[in-house]
Structures are given as C-alpha cells and as structure tokens.
C-alpha positions as CSV (number, residue, x, y, z in Angstrom):
1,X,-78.1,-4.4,-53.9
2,X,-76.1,-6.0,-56.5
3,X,-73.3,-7.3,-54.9
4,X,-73.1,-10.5,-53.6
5,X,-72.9,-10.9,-49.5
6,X,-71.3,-14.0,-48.7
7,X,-72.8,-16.5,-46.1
8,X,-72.1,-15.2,-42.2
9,X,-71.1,-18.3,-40.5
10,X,-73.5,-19.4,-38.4
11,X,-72.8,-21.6,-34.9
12,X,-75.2,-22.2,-32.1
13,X,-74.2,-19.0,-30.8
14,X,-75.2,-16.9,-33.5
15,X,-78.7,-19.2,-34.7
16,X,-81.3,-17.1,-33.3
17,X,-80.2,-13.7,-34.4
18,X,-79.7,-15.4,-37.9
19,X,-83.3,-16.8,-37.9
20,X,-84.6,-14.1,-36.3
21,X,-83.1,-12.2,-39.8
22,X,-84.9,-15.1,-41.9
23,X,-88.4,-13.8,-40.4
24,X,-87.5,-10.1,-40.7
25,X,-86.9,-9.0,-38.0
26,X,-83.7,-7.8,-36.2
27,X,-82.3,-8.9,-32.8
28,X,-79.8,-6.5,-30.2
29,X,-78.2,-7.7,-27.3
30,X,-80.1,-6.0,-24.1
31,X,-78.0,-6.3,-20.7
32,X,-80.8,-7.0,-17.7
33,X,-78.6,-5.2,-15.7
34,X,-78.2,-1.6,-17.4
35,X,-81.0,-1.9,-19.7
36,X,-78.8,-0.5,-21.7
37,X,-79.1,-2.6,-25.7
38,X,-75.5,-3.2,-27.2
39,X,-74.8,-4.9,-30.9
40,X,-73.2,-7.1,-31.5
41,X,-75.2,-9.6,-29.5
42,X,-73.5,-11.7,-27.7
43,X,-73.4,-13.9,-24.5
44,X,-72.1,-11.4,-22.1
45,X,-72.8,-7.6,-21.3
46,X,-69.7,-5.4,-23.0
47,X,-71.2,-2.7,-19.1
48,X,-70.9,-5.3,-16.8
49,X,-69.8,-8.6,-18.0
50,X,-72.5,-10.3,-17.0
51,X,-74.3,-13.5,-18.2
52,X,-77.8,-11.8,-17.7
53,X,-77.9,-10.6,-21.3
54,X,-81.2,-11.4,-23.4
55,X,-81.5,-10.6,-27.1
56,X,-84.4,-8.3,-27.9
57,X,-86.2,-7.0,-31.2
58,X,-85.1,-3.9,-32.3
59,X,-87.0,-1.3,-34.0
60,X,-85.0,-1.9,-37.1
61,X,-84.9,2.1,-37.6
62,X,-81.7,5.0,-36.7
63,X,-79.8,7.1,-38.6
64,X,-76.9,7.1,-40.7
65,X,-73.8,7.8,-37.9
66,X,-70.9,7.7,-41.2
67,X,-70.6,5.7,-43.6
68,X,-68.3,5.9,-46.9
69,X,-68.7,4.8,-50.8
70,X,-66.8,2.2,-52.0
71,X,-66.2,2.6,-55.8
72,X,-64.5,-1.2,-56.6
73,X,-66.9,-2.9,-59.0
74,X,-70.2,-2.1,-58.3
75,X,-70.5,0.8,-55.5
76,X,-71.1,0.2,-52.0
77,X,-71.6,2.1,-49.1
78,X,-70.4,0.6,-45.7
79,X,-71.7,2.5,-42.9
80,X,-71.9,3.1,-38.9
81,X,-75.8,3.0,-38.5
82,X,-77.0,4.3,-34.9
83,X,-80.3,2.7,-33.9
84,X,-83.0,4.1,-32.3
85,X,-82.1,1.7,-29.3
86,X,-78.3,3.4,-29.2
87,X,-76.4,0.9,-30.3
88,X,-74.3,1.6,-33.7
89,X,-74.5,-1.0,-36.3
90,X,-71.8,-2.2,-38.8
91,X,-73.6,-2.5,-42.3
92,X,-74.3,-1.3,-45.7
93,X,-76.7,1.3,-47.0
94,X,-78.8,-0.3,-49.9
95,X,-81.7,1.1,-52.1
96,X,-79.9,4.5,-52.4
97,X,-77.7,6.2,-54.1
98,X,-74.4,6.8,-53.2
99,X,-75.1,10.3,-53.8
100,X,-78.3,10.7,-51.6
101,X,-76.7,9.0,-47.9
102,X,-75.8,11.8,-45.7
103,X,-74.6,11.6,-42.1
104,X,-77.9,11.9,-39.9
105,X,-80.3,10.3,-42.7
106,X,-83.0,8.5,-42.0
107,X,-82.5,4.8,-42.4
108,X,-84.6,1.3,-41.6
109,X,-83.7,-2.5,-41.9
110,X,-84.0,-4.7,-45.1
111,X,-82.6,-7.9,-45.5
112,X,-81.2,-9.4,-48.5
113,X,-79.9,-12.8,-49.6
114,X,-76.2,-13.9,-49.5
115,X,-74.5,-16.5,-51.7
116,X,-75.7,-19.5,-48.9
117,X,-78.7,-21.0,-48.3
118,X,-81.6,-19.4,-46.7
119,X,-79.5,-16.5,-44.9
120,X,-80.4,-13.5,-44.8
121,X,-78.3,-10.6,-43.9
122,X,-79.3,-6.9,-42.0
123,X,-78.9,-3.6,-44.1
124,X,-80.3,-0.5,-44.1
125,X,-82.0,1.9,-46.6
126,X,-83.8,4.7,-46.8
127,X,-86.6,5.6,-44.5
C-alpha cells in the first residue's frame, strides 16, 4: 500500500484494540448477551445496550461486501468487508489490484504502518 494512513487517535478507550493491531491480531466487540460480535468495538452492545460487551479475536478473514476504487493520486480501494464473525468492516483492500477485487472475494487481515509511531492499522487483501 502506498499511501500514507495517518495515525488513528488512540484514548484509553480504544488502547487494546490498537495494541492488539501492533501484535497482529484483530479485535471485534462480542455482546455476552446475544453472542452476537459487532465492529466497531465499543463499550456498549449496539442489540441491547448493555455494558456486558467483551472484545474478542477475530478470525481476521470474510469477504469483500462492496467496496469502490478511488483514482486520486495513487489508487485506493475503500471497502465494506463482512467477516467471517458477521460483522462488516470499514477498510481498504491492499496487495491487489484494483482490477482483481470483486464483491464476494476472498479477503484476510494485514496491518500496515501509518504516519505515527508504532500504530498499526487493519486492512484486508487477498486470501
């Protein structure tokens, strides 16, 4: 990928999805009530409200739900990825060109740098 991310901000809130991303490995909310996972993670279930929320690790693999190319600069590809947990995720494709994504591809998690320090940020790719 060779455009630039910059740095999510990260609060107290959001620290252990973002180190979680640091180690590789991607974190969903899951609501202890439904069972049901949701993204983004946050403190409260978006079913029922509730505080009894955990975040989990996610497979880190789904499939492309839409997406479109972005032709300003260098191309990108923003895109709705739905993981294998149900949740859809907000991201770019990487590793691929823009050519090759199609709606229902194949896709898993990478994580690439952003201009800050350390932070590393979810996308997907083929696979």
């Amino acid at each position: 990928m060779d455009r630039v991310i910059p740095a999510p901000a990260v609060d107290p809130t959001s620290r252990p999805f973002w180190e979680a991303a640091r180690e590789g490995r991607l974190l969903i909310g899951l609501c202890r009530d439904t069972g049901r996972h949701f993204w983004p993670p946050r403190g409260a279930s978006p079913f029922t409200l509730s505080a009894n929320v955990a975040l989990v690790e996610a497979r880190g693999t789904g499939r492309v739900y839409s997406y479109t190319v972005m032709r300003v600069g260098t191309p990108f590809m923003p895109a709705y990825v739905e993981l294998e947990e149900g949740p859809r995720v907000f991201t770019n494709i990487a590793e691929c060109a823009p050519e090759a994504v199609r709606i229902g591809m194949a896709v898993r998690v990478r994580f690439v740098a952003t201009e800050g320090e350390g932070v590393l940020v979810p996308v997907f790719g083929p696979g």
